[in-house]
Legacy VTK file of the C-alpha trace (Angstrom):
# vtk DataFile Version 3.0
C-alpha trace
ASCII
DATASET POLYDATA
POINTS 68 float
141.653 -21.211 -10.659
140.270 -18.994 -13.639
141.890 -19.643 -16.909
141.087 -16.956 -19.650
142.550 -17.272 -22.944
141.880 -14.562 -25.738
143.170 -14.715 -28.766
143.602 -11.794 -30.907
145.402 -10.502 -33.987
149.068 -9.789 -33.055
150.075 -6.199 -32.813
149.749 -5.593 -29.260
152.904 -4.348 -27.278
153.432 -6.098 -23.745
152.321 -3.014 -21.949
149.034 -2.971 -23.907
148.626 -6.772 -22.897
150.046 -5.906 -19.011
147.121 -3.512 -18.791
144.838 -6.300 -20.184
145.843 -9.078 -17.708
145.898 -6.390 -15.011
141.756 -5.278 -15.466
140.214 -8.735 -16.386
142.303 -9.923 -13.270
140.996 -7.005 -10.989
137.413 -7.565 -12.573
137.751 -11.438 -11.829
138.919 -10.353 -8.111
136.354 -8.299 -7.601
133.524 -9.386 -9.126
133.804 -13.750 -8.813
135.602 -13.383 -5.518
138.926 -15.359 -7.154
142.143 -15.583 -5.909
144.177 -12.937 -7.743
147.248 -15.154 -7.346
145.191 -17.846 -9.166
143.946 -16.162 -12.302
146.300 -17.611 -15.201
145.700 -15.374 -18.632
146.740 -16.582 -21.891
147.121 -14.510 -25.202
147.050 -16.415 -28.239
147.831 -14.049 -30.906
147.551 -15.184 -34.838
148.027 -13.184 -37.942
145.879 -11.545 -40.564
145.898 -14.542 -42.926
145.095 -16.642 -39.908
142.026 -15.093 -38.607
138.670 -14.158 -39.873
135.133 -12.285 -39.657
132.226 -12.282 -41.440
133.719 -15.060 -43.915
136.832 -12.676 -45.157
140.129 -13.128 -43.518
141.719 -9.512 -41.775
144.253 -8.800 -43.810
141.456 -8.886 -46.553
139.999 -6.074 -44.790
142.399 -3.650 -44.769
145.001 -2.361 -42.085
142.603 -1.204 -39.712
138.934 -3.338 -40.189
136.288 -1.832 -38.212
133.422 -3.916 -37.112
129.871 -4.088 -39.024
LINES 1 69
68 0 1 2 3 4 5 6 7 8 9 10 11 12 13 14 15 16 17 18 19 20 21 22 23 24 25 26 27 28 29 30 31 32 33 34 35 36 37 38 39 40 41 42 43 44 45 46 47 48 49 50 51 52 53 54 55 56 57 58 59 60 61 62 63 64 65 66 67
């Protein structure tokens, strides 16, 4: 039984997370030969003040922090 847990900043709507859950599930299917009804995906989202990059928390970075 695959676990993935991703965490993210929060943000995302449910259908943006739906269409996550639904492609690393397919790619999972298709690609390790798992169980589809077996794949158990878990978002972890945290806020700006609670995540960082590069040694500078996100909502240090602006509203919209593009990678380096």
């Amino acid at each position: 039984m695959p676990l993935v847990q991703i965490t993210m900043l929060a943000g995302r709507t449910a259908d943006q997370k739906r269409k996550i859950a639904k492609g690393i599930t397919n790619v999972l299917v298709e690609e390790a030969g798992a169980r589809r009804e077996g794949i158990v995906i878990a978002f972890h989202e945290v806020s700006k003040e609670s995540y960082a990059s590069g040694g500078e928390l996100m909502s240090d970075k602006g509203s919209n922090p593009q990678p380096k």
